[in-house]
C-alpha positions as a Markdown table, in Angstrom:
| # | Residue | x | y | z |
|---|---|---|---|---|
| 1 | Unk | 72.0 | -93.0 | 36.0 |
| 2 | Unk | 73.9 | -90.5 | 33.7 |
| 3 | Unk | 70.8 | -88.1 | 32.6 |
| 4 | Unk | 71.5 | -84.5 | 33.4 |
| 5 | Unk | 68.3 | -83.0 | 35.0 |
| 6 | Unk | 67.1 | -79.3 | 34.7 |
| 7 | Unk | 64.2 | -79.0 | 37.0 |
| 8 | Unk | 62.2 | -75.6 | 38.0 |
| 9 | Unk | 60.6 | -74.2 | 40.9 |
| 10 | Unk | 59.4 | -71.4 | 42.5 |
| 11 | Unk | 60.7 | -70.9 | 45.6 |
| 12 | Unk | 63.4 | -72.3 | 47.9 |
| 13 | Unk | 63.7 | -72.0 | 51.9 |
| 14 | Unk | 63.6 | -69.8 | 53.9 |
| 15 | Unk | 62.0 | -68.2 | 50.9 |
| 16 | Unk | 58.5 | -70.3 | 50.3 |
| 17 | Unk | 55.2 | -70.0 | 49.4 |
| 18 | Unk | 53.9 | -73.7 | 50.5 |
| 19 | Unk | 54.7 | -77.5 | 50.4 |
| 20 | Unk | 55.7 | -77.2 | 46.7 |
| 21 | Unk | 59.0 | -75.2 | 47.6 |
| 22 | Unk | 59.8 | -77.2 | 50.2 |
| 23 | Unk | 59.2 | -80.9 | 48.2 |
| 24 | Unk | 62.0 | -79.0 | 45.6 |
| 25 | Unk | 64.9 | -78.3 | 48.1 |
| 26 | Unk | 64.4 | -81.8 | 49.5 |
| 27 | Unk | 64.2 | -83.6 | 45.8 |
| 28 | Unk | 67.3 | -80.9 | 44.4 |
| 29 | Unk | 69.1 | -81.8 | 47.5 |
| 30 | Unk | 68.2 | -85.7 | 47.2 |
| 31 | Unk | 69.2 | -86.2 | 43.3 |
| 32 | Unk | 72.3 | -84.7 | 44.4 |
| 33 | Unk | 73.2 | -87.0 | 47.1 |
| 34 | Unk | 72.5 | -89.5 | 45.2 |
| 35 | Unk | 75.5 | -88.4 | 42.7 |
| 36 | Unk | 73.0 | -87.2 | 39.9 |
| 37 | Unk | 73.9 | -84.2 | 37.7 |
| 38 | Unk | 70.8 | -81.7 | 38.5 |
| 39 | Unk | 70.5 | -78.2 | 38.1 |
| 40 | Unk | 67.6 | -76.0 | 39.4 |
| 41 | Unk | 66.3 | -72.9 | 37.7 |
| 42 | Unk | 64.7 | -70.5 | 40.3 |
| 43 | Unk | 63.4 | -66.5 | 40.2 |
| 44 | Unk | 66.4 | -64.5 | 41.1 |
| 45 | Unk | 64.6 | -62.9 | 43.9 |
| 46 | Unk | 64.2 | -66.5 | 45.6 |
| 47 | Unk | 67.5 | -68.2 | 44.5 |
| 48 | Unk | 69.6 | -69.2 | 47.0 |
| 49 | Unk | 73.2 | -68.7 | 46.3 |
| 50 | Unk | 74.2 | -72.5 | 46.0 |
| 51 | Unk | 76.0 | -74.8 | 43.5 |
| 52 | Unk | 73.6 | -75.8 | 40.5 |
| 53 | Unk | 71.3 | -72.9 | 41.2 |
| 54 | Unk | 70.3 | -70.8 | 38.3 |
| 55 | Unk | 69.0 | -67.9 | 38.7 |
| 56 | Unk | 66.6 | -65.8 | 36.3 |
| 57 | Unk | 65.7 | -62.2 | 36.5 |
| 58 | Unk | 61.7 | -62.5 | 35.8 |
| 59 | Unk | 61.1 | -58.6 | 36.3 |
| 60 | Unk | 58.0 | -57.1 | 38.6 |
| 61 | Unk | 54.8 | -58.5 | 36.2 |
| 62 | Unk | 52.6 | -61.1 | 38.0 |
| 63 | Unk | 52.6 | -64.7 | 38.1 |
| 64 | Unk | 51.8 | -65.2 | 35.1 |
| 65 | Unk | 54.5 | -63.3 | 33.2 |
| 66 | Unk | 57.4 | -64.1 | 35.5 |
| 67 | Unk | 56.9 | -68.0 | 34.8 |
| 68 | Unk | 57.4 | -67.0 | 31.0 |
| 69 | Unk | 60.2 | -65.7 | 31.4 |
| 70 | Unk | 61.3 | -68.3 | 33.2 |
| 71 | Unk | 60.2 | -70.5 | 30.8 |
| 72 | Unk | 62.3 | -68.7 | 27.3 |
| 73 | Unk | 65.3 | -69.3 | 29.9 |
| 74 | Unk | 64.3 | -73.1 | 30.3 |
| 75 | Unk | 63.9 | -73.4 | 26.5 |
| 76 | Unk | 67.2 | -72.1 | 26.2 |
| 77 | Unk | 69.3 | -74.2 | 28.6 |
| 78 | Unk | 66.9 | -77.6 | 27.9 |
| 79 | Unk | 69.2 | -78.8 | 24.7 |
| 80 | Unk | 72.3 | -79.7 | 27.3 |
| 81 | Unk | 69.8 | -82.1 | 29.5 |
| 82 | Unk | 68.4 | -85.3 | 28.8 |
| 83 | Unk | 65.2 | -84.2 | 31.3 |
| 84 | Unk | 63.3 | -81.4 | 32.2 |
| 85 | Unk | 61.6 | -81.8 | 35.4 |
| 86 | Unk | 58.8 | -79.1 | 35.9 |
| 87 | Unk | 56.1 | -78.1 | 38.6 |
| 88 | Unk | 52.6 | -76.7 | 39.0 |
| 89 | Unk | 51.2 | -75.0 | 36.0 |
| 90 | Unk | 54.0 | -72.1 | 36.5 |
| 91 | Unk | 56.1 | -74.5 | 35.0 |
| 92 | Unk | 53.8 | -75.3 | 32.6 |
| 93 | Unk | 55.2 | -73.4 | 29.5 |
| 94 | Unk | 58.8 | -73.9 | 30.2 |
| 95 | Unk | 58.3 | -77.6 | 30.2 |
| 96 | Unk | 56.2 | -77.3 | 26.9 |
| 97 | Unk | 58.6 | -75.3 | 25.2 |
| 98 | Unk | 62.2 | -77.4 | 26.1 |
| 99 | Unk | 59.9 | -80.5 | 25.1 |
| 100 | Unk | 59.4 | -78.9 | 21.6 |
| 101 | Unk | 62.8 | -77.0 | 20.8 |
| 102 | Unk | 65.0 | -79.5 | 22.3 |
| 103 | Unk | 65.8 | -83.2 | 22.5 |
| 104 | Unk | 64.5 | -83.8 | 26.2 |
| 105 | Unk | 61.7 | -85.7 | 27.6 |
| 106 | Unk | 59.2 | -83.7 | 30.3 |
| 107 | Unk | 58.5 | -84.9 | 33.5 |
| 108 | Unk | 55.6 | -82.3 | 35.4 |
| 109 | Unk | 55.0 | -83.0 | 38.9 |
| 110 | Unk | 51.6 | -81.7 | 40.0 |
| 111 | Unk | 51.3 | -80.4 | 43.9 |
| 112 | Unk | 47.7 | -79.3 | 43.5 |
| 113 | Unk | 45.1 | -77.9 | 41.0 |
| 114 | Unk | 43.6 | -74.2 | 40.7 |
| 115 | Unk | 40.3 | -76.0 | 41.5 |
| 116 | Unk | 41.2 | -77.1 | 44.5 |
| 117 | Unk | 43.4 | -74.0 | 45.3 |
| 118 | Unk | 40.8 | -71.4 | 44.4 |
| 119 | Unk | 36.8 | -70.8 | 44.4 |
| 120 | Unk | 37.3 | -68.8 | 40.9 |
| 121 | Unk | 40.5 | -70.2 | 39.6 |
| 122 | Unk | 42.0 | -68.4 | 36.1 |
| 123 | Unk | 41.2 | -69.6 | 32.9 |
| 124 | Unk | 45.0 | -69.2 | 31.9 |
| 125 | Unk | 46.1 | -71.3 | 34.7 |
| 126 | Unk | 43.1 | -73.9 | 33.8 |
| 127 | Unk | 45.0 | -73.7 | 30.5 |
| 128 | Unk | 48.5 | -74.4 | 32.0 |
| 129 | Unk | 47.5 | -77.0 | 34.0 |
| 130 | Unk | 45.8 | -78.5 | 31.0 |
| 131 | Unk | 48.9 | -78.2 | 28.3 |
| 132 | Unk | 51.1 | -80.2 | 31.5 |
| 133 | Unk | 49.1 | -83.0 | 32.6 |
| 134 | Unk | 48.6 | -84.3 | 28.9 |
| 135 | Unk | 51.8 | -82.5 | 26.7 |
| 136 | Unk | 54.5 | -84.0 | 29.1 |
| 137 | Unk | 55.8 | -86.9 | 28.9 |
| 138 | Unk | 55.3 | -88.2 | 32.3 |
| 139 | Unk | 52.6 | -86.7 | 34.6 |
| 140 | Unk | 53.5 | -87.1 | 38.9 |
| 141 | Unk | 51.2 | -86.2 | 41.6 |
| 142 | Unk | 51.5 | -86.3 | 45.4 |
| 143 | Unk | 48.9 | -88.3 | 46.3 |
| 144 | Unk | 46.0 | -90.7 | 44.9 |
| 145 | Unk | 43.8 | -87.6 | 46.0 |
| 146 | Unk | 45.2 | -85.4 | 43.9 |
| 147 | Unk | 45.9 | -88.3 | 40.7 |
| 148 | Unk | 41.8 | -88.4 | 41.0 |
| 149 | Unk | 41.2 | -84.9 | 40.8 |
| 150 | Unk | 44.0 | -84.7 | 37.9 |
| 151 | Unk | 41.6 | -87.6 | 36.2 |
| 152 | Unk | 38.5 | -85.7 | 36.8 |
| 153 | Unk | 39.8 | -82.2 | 34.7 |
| 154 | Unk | 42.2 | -83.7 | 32.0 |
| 155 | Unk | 42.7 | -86.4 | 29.8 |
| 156 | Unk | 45.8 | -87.4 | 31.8 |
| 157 | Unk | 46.2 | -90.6 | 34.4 |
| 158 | Unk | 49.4 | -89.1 | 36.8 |
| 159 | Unk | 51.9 | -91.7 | 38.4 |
| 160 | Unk | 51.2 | -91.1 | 42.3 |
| 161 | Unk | 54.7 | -90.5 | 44.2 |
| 162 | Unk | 53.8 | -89.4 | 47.7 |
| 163 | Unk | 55.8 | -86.7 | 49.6 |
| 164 | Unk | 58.3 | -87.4 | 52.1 |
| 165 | Unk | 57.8 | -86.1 | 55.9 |
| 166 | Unk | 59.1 | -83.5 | 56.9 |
| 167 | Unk | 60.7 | -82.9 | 60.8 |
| 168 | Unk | 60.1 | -79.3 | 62.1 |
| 169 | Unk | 63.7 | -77.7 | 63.6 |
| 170 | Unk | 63.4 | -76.2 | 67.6 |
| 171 | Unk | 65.2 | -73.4 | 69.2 |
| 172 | Unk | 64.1 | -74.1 | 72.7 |
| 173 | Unk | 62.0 | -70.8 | 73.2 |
| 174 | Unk | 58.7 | -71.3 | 75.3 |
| 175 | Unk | 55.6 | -70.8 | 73.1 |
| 176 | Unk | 53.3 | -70.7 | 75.9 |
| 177 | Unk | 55.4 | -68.6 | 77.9 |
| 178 | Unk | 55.3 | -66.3 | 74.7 |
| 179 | Unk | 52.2 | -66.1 | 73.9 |
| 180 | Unk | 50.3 | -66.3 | 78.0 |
| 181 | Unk | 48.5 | -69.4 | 77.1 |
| 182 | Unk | 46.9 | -71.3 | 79.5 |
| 183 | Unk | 44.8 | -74.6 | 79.3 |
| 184 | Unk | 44.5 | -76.5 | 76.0 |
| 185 | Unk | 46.6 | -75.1 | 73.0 |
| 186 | Unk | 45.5 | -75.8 | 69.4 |
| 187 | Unk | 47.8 | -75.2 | 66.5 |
| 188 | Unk | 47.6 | -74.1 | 62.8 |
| 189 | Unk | 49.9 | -73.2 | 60.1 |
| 190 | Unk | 49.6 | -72.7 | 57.1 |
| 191 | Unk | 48.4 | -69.6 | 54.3 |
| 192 | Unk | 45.4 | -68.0 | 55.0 |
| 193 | Unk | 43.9 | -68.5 | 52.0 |
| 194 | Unk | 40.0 | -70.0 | 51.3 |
| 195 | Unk | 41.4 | -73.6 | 50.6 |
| 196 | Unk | 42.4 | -73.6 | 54.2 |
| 197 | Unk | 39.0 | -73.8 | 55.6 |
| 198 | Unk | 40.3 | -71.5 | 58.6 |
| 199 | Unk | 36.8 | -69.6 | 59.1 |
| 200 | Unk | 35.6 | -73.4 | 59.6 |
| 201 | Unk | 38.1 | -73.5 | 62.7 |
| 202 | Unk | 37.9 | -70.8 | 64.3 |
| 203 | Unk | 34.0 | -71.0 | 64.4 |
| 204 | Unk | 34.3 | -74.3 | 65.3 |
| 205 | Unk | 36.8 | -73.1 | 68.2 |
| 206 | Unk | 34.4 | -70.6 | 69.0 |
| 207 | Unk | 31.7 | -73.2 | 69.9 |
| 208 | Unk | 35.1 | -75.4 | 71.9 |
| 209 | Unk | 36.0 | -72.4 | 73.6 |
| 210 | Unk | 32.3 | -71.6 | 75.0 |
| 211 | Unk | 33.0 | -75.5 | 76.7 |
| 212 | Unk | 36.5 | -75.4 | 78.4 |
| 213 | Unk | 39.3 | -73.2 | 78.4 |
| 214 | Unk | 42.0 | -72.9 | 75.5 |
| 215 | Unk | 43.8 | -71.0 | 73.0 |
| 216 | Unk | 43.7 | -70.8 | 69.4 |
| 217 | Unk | 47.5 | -70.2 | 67.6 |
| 218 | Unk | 46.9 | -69.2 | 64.0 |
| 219 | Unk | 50.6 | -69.0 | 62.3 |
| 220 | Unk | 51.1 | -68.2 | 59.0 |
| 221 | Unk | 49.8 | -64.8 | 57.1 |
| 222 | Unk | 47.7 | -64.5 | 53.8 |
| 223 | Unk | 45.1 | -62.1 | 52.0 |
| 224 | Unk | 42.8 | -63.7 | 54.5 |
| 225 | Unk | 44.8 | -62.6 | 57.7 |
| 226 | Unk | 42.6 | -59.3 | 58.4 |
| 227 | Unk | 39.0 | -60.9 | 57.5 |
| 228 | Unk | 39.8 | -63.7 | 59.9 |
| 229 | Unk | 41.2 | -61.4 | 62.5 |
| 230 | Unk | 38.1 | -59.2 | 62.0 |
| 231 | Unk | 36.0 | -62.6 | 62.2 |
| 232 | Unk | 37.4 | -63.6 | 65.7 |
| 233 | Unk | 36.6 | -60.2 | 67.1 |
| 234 | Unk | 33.1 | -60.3 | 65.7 |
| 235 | Unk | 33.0 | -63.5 | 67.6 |
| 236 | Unk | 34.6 | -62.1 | 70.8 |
| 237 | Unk | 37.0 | -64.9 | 71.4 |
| 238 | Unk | 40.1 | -62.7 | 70.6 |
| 239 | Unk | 41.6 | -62.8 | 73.8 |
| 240 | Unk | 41.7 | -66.7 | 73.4 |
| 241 | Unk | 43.3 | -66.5 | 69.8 |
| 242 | Unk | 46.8 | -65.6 | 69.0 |
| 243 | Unk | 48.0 | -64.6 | 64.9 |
| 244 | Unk | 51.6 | -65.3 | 65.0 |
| 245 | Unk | 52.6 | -64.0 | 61.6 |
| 246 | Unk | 54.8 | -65.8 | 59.6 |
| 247 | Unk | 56.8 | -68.3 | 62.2 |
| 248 | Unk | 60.5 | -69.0 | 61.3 |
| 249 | Unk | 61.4 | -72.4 | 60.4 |
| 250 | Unk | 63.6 | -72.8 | 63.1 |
| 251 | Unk | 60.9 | -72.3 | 65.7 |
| 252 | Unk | 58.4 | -74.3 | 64.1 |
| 253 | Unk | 58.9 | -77.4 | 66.2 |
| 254 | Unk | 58.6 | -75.7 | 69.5 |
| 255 | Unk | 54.9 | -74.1 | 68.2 |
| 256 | Unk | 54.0 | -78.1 | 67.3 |
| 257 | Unk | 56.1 | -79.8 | 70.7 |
| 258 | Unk | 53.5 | -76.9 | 72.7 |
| 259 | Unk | 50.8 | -77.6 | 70.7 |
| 260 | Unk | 48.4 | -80.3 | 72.4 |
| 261 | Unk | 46.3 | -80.1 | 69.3 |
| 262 | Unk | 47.2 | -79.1 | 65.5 |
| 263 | Unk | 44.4 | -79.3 | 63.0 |
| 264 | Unk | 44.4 | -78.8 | 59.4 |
| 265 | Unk | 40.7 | -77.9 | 58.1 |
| 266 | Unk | 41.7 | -77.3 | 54.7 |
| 267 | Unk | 38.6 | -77.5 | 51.9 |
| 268 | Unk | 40.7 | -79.5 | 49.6 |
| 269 | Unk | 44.3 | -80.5 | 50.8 |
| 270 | Unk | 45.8 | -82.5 | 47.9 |
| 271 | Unk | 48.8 | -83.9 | 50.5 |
| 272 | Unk | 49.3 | -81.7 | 53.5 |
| 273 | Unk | 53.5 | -81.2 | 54.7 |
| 274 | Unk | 52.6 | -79.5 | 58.0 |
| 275 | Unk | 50.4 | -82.6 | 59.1 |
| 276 | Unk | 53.9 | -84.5 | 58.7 |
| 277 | Unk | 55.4 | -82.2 | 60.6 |
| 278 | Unk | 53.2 | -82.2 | 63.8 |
| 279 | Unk | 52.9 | -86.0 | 63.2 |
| 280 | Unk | 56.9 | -86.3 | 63.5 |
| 281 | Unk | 56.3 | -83.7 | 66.5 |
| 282 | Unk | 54.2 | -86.6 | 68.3 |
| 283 | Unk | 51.1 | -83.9 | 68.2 |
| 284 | Unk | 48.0 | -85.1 | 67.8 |
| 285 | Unk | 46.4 | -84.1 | 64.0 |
| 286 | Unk | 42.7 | -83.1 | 63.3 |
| 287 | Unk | 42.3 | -83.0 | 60.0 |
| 288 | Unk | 39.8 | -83.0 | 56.9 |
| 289 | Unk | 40.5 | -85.1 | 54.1 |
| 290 | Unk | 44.4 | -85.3 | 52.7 |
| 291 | Unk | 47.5 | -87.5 | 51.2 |
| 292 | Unk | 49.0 | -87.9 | 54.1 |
| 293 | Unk | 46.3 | -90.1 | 55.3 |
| 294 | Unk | 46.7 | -92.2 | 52.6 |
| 295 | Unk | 50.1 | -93.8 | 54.2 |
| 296 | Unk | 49.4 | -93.3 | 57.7 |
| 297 | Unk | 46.4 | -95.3 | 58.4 |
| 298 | Unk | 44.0 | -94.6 | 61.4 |
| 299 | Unk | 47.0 | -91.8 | 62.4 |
| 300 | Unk | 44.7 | -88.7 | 62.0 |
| 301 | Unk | 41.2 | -87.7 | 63.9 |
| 302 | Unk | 39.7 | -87.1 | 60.4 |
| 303 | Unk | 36.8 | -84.3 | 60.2 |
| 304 | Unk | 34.5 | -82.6 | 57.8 |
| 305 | Unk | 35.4 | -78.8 | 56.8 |
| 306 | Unk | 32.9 | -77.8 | 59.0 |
| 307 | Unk | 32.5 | -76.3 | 62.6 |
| 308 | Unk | 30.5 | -79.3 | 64.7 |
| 309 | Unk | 32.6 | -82.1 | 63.2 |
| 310 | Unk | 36.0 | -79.7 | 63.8 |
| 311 | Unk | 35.3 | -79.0 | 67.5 |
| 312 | Unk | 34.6 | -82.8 | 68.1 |
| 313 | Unk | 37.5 | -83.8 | 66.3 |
| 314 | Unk | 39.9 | -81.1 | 68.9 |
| 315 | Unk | 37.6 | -82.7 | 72.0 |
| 316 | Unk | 38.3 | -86.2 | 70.7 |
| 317 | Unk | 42.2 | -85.5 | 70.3 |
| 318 | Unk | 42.1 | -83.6 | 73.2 |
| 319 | Unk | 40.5 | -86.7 | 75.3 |
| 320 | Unk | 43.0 | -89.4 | 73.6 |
| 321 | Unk | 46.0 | -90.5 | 75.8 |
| 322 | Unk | 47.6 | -92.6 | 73.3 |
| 323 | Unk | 50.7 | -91.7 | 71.2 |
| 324 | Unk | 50.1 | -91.6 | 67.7 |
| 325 | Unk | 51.7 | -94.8 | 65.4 |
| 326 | Unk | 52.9 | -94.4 | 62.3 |
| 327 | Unk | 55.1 | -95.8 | 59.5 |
| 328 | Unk | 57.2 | -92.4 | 58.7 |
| 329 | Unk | 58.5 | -91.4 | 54.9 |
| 330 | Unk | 61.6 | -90.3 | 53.9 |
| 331 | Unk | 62.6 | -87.8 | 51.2 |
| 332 | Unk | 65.2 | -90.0 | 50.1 |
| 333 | Unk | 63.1 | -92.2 | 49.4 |
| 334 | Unk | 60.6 | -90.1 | 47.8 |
| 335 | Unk | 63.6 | -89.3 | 45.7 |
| 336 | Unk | 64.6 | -92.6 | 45.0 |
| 337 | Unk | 61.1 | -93.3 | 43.5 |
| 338 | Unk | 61.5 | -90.5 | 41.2 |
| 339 | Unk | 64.7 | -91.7 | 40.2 |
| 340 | Unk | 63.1 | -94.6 | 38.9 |
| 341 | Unk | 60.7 | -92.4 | 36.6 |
| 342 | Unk | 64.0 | -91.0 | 35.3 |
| 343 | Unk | 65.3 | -93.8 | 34.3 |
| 344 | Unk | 62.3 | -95.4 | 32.9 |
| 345 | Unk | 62.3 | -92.1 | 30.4 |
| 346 | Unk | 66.4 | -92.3 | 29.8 |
């Protein structure tokens, strides 16, 4: 394939906000394996100094504004590519705009939708959203969850290209040993933010917790983190929970190997990376409805975002001795299929 790819994104480990940032490294990383000319235009502020990374002073505004910004530099640099590749409605405009100033076709991947993301999502992001499902030229999304959704809201039918797995890294520290847990441990990372359902858990643990002994691990942070931490002690179970914070990626293996239990109770979880993870970790995953169920059949203890169902999804993980089996995804070959999209649009 000859096309030269410019593709955006928002973040780049260690410096991430979710799945989405993580889904770029692996496909920037990928097309370059794959001998493919691919630059990636990132904030300044979350640029990693690498080869083909281009980074863009976006100033201190919001969102909002610093994705414009980004987007007059996209516009800019689109007329020496064959392909923009944008994603999420932050990439919304800079898609729009190399698409209508330069030569290049637009390919915008979607990750998730405001709707899903938010109980009062903005009307400008609505708009985003909006101009990429049905302005580009191709439309992706990570799961046939998420294509439906995309259906629902736009005029727009996405090409579904699910997410690779991803494999957590250890460093051998003792999580239990850490943290003075005793009896059952059940795990969750993530952002504390209301599409994670976490009040759902941790009442639900509440009523698992009244049963048989066990700890909580919450990792992760969010504007959430002090309402849920005020939540547990208004339930009194704080000395059988345990906020990590943020946990480093290189430790993030040894919280899912000590886990006996993860569960992911999001409200709306349009693929879900750190179910891949404690799946690759051989942990045991509770979880409400996602994309990663959608290639992992009969894999998952599925739930309801809701207390009773999520405590006897833990007990029935908790009381299951057999491994879980599954048919694992690569990001090369995630990669690969995007490939293909490319070269349908060269």
């Amino acid at each position: 394939m000859e096309s030269k790819i410019l593709m955006t994104g928002w973040g780049y480990p260690p410096n991430i906000d979710g799945g989405l940032d993580i889904h770029v490294k692996h496909l920037f990383e990928e097309l370059q394996s794959e001998q493919i000319e691919v630059d990636l235009v990132l904030p300044k502020d979350r640029a990693p100094k690498k080869d083909n990374v281009i980074p863009v002073e976006v100033g201190d505004g919001d969102m909002v504004q610093k994705s414009r910004i980004l987007s007059q530099k996209v516009a800019k640099l689109a007329e020496d590519y064959e392909i923009v590749h944008t994603h999420d409605w932050f990439g919304a405009e800079a898609g729009f705009k190399a698409k209508k100033y330069s030569d290049v076709k637009w390919i915008s991947t979607f990750h998730s939708l405001s709707t899903g993301r938010n109980r009062t999502p903005g009307e400008q992001i609505q708009k985003l959203e909006k101009v990429a499902a049905e302005k580009s030229d191709v439309s992706l999304a990570v799961s046939d969850k998420l294509k439906k959704e995309i259906e629902a809201e736009f005029n727009s039918s996405p090409e579904v290209i699910h997410n690779g797995f991803s494999t957590p890294k250890s460093s051998g520290i003792k999580v239990r040993h850490r943290h003075g847990i005793e009896g059952d441990m059940i795990l969750f990372v993530g952002r504390h933010a209301e599409q994670k359902g976490l009040e759902h858990l941790i009442y639900g643990f509440k009523k698992l917790v009244d049963e048989q002994n066990a700890t909580l691990v919450i990792g992760g942070k969010g504007h959430l983190s002090e309402p849920l931490e005020t939540f547990v002690e208004l339930l009194d179970i704080q000395e059988n929970v345990v906020f990590t914070g943020f946990i480093p990626r290189r430790e993030l293996g040894d919280y899912y190997n000590a886990a006996d239990v993860f569960v992911s109770p999001s409200i709306n979880e349009p693929f879900g990376l750190t179910i891949t993870e404690a799946l690759e970790s051989g942990t045991p995953v509770v979880a409400t409805k996602n994309g990663v169920e959608e290639i992992v059949e009969n894999s998952i203890f599925s739930v309801e975002p809701e207390s009773d169902s999520i405590k006897n999804g833990i007990q029935k993980a908790l009381e299951n001795d057999v491994l879980t089996v599954y048919r694992s995804r690569s990001w090369k070959q995630m990669t690969r299929e995007t490939i293909e999209v490319y070269e349908k649009l060269a």
